[in-house]
N, C-alpha and C positions, 0 to 999 in steps of 0.2 A: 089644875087651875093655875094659869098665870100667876107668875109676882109683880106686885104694884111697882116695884124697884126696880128700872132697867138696870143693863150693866153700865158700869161707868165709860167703854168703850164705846156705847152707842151713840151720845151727844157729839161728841169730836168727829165720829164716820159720818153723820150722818150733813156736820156741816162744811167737810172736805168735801164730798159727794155733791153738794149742792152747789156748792164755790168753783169748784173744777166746773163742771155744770159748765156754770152761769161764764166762766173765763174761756171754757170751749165754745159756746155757743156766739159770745164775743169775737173773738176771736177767727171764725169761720166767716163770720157775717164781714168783718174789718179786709180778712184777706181775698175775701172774693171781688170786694171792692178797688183792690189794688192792683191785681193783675190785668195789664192789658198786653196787648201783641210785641207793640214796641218796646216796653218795660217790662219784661216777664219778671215773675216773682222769682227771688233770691229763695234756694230748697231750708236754708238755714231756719225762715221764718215759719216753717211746720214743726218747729221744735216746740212752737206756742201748742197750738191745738192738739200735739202727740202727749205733750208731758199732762195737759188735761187731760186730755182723754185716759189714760192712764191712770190721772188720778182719781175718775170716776171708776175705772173698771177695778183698782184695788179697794177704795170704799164699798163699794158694790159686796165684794167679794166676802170685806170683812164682815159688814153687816149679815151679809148671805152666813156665813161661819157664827156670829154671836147668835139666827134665828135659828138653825138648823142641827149643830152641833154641841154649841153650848150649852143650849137649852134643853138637848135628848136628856133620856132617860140614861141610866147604865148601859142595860140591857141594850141598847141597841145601839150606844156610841159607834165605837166599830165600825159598822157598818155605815153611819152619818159619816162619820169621816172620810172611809174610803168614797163615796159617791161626791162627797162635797173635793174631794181632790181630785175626781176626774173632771169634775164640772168647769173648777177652780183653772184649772190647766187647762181646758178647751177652749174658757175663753180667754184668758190668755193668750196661749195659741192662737188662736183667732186675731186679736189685739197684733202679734207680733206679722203675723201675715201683711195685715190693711198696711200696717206703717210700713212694713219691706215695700208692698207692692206700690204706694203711694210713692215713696222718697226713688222705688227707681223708675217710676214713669217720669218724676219733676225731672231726675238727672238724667235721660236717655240711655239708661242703660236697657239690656233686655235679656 
């Protein structure tokens, strides 16, 4: 049975998570408005939307680690961990991809 007592980690994740969020979701909507042919957007200002996003996939993650690992039994930590590390890492990975591939389509590289 559950405890009524979350972890103390969870309030602080869960309002990075939502803030990141809310400052990506900004932030995408601000830059799509600025780019046009003659003014192409400067690659510096995806440092806005990368560091959010970012700060949602480590909130994510942490949260994902206090439901799934913290919370295991003994018996089966171990094995929580190692799944929650490959998971942890994929998207990540993932995460390091999009921004590679992103920052070198702004700069022309290929």
């Amino acid at each position: 049975m559950p405890e009524n007592n979350p972890h103390p980690l969870r309030k602080p994740l869960l309002i990075t998570e939502f803030s990141s969020l809310a400052v990506l979701l900004v932030s995408m909507a601000w830059l799509g408005n600025q780019s046009t042919a003659e003014n192409p957007l400067n690659p510096a200002w995806l440092l806005l939307p990368a560091v959010a996003s970012l700060g949602v996939f480590l909130s994510f993650i942490g949260l994902m680690y206090l439901r799934w690992v913290a919370s295991a039994g003994d018996e089966g930590k171990p094995r929580h961990k190692l799944i929650f590390a490959l998971l942890a890492l994929s998207l990540l990975g993932i995460w390091i991809y999009s921004i590679a591939n992103t920052w070198m389509s702004m700069t022309g590289a290929t």
